[in-house]
C-alpha positions in Angstrom: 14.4 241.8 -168.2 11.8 241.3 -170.4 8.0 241.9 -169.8 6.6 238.6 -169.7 9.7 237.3 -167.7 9.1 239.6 -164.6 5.1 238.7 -164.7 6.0 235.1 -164.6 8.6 235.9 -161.7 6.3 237.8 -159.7 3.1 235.4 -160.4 5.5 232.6 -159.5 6.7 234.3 -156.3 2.8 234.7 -155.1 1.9 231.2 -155.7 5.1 230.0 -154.2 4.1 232.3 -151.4 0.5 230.9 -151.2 2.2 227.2 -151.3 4.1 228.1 -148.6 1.4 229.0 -146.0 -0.3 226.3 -146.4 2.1 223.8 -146.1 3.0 226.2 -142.8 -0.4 226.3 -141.9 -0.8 222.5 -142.6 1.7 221.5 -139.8 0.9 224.1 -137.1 -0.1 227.5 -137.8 -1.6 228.0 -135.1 0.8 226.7 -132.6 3.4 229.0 -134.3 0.7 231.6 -133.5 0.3 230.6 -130.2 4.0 230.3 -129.2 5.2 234.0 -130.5 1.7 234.7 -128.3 3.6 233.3 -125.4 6.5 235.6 -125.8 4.1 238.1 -125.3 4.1 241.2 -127.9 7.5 243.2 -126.3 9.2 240.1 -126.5 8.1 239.2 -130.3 9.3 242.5 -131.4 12.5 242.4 -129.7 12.8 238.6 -131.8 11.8 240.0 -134.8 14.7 243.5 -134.3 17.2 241.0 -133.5 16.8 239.1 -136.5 16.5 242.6 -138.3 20.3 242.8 -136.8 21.3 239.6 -138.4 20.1 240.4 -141.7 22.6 243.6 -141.5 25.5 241.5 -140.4 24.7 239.2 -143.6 24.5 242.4 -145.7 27.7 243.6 -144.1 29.3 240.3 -145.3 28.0 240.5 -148.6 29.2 244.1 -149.1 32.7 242.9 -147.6 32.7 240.9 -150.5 32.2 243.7 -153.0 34.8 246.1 -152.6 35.1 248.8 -155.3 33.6 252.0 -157.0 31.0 253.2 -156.7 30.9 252.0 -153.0 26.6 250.6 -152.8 25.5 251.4 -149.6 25.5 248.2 -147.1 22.2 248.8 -146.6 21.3 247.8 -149.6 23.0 244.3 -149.3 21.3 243.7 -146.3 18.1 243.8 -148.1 18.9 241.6 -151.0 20.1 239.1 -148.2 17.3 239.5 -146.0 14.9 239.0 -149.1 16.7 236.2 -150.0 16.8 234.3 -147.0 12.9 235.1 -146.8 12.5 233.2 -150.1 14.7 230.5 -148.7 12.6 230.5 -145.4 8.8 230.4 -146.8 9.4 229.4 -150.8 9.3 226.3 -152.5 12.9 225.3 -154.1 13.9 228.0 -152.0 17.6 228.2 -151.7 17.9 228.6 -155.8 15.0 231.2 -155.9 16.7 232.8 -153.0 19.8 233.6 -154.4 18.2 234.1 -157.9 15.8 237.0 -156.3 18.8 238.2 -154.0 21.3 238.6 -157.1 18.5 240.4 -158.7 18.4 243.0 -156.4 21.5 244.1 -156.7 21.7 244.1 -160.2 18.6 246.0 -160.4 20.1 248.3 -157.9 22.9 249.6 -160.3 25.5 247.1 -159.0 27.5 246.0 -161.9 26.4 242.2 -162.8 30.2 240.8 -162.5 30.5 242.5 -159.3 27.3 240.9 -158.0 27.4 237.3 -158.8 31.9 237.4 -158.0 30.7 238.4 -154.6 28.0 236.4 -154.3 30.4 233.4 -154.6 33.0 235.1 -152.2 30.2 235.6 -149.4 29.0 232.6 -150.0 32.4 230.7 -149.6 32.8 232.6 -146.2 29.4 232.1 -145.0 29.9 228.4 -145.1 33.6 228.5 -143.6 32.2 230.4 -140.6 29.5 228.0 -140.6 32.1 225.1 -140.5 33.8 227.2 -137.8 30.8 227.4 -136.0 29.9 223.9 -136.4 33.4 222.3 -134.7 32.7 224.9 -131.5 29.3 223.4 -131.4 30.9 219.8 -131.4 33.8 220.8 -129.2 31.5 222.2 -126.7 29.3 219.2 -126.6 32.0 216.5 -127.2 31.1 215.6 -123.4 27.4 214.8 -124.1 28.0 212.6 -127.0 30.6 210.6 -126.2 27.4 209.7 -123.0 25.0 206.7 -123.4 22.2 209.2 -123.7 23.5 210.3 -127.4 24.1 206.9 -128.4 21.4 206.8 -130.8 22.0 210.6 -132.3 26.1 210.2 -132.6 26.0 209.0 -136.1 23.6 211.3 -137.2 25.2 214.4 -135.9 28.9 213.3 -136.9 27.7 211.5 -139.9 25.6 215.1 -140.9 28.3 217.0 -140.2 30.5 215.1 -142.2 28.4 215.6 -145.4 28.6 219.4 -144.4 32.9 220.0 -144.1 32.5 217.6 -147.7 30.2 219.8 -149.3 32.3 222.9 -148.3 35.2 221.7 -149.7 33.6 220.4 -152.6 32.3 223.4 -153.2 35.4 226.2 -152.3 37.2 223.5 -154.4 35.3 224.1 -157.4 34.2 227.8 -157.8 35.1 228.6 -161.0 32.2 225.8 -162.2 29.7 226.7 -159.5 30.1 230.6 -160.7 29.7 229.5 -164.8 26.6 227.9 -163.9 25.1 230.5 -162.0 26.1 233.1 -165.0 24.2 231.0 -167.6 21.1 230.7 -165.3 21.0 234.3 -164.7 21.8 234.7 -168.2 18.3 233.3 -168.8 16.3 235.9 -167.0 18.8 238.9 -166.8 19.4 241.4 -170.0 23.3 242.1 -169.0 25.3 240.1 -171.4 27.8 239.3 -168.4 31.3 237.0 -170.1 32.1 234.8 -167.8 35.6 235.5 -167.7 34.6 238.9 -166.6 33.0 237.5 -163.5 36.2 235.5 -162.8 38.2 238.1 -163.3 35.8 240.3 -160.6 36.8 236.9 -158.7 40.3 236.9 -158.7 40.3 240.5 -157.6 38.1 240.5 -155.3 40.3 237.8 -153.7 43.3 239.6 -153.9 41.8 242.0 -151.0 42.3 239.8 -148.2 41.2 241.9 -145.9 37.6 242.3 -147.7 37.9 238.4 -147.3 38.4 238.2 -143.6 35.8 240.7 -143.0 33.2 238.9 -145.1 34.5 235.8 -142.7 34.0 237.6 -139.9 30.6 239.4 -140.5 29.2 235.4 -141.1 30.4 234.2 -138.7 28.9 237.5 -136.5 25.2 236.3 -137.8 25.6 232.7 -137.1 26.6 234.0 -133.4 23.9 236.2 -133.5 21.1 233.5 -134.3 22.4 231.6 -131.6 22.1 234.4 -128.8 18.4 234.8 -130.4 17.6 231.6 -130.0 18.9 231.7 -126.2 16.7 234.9 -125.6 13.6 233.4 -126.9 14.2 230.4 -124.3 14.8 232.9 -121.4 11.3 234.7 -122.4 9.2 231.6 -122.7 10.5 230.5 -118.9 13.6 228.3 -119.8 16.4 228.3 -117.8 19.5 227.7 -119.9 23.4 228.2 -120.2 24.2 230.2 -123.3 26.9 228.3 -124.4 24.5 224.7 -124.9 22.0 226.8 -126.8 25.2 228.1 -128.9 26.4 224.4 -129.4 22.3 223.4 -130.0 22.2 226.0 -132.6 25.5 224.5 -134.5 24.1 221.1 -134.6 20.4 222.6 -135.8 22.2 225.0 -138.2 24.1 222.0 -139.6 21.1 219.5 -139.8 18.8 221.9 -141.6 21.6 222.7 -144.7 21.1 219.3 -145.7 17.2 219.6 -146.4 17.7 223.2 -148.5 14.8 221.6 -151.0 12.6 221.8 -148.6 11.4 225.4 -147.2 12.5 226.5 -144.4 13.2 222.7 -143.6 9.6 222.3 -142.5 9.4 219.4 -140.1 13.5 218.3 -140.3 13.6 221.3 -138.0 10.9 220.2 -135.2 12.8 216.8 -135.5 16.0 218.1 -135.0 14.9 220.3 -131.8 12.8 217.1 -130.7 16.1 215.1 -130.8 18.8 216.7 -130.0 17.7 219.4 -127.6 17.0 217.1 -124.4 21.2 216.4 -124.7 22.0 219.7 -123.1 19.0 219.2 -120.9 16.6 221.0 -122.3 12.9 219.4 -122.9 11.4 218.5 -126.1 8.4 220.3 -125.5 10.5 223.6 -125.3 12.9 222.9 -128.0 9.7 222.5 -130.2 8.5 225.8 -129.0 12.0 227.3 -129.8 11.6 225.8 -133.3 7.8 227.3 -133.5 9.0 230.9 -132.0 11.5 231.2 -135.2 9.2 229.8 -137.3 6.6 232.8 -136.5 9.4 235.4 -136.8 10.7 233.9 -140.0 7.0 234.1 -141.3 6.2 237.8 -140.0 9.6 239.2 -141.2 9.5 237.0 -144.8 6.2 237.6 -146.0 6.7 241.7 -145.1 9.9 241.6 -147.0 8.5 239.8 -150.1 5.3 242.3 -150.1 8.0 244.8 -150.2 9.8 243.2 -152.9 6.8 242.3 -154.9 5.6 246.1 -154.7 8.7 247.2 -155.9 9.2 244.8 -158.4 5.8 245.5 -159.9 6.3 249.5 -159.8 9.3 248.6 -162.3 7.1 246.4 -164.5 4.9 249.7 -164.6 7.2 251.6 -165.7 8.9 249.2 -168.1 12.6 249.0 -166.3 
């Protein structure tokens, strides 16, 4: 990558970073402050681990998706994933810079570019059928509650939303081959490798041809998106809220669902809050908790992001250094 390229990256990343906290800071830091408080500091670190846990599911997934020699460690998958999903959590724009910085990783890592952006597109395809997966439980669990007068109002919205999702998933596993050109000429912008394209496909092809690879990139997703909702129910039980698992699983489906469709905006700011404000009092749960759910994974998203882009940035800027 060229010199001025990875300055206007990294300068980039800290005023998207800046950006970022303030907007945060502009619509509650210190209720997100107050409500990780409330968890006292045991049960914050036992949030943040968790989550730690998800990321190496995700990086599991990811690896999955990569089978071949040299074999990368999955360790090092589950930090490109867990510094992309913290530029996706606290960045403006943030599900493009995500993967951008995610893919980047990797690549800088050693892992062959075709390999990378093939499995990218083959984790990514699974993470959103798990998701879909996920999604119908949620709405086969709750079925009861909204066919109720009490979701009257919220029916068309949570259908209607996850409509838009199951389209967008087949939209997109039906066109992969033009979602995965694109991405190669964007890279191609900031990356040296002069990756073909028809390399990447054929990485593609093969990579499908492992079906077991496949179904355990499957599985692993659909292992995080299972493990976010079991955090989500432990962070009720430690603020005081008495709740069956299996509505905060089906809460977390619905939420999960509602917050794909604002990926411009970071870390859905606000469609969040309004989400949990909504939809949360359906499986009786009170606003005023569902908003301090929402607040509690705002303040581990924050803590866990900004360490992991520090990290990034340090080691980002040791190769600009030393001209890599």
């Amino acid at each position: 990558m060229k010199f001025w390229s990875r300055v206007g990256i990294l300068a980039a990343t800290v005023l998207g970073l800046a950006i970022a906290v303030w907007t945060i800071g502009d619509v509650g830091l210190k209720d997100i402050v107050q409500t990780a408080q409330r968890m006292g500091p045991g049960g914050f670190l036992a949030i943040c681990a968790w989550s730690l846990v998800t990321s190496w599911l995700l990086g599991g997934a990811w690896h999955a998706a990569a089978p071949g020699e040299p074999e990368p460690p999955v360790l090092l998958f589950a930090w490109a994933r867990l510094v992309r999903d913290a530029v996706s959590n606290l960045l403006p724009f943030s599900e493009l810079g995500g993967i951008y910085i995610g893919v980047r990783t990797l690549t800088r890592a050693g892992v062959a570019p075709p390999r990378v952006y093939a499995s990218f597109v083959v984790d990514l395809t699974t993470e959103m059928a798990s998701q879909l997966v996920y999604t119908l439980f949620s709405l086969l669990a709750m079925a009861p509650l909204l066919m109720g007068a009490g979701a009257a109002g919220l029916r068309p919205a949570i259908i209607g939303g996850t409509a838009v999702m199951v389209a967008c998933i087949f939209l997109f596993m039906r066109m992969q081959k033009v979602v995965l050109a694109l991405a190669v000429r964007i890279a191609a912008k900031f990356l040296p490798e002069t990756t073909v394209i028809g390399e990447v496909q054929a990485e593609l092809t093969r990579i499908y041809a492992q079906r077991g690879r496949v179904i355990a990139a499957f599985l692993f997703n659909l292992a995080a998106w299972t493990a976010s909702g079991v955090s989500a129910w432990f962070v009720l039980e430690l603020m005081g809220s008495d709740i069956a698992l299996w509505k905060v699983l089906s809460l977390e489906g619905v939420i999960f669902a509602l917050r794909s469709m604002a990926f411009v905006i970071p870390g859905a700011i606000g469609v969040q809050e309004a989400a949990y404000v909504l939809v949360a009092p359906l499986f009786g749960l009170a606003p005023e908790a569902a908003l301090a759910l929402s607040l509690a994974k705002r303040a581990r998203d924050l803590v866990i992001g900004a360490l992991a882009l520090l990290v990034w940035q340090i080691n980002e800027s040791r190769g600009l250094m030393a001209g890599r």
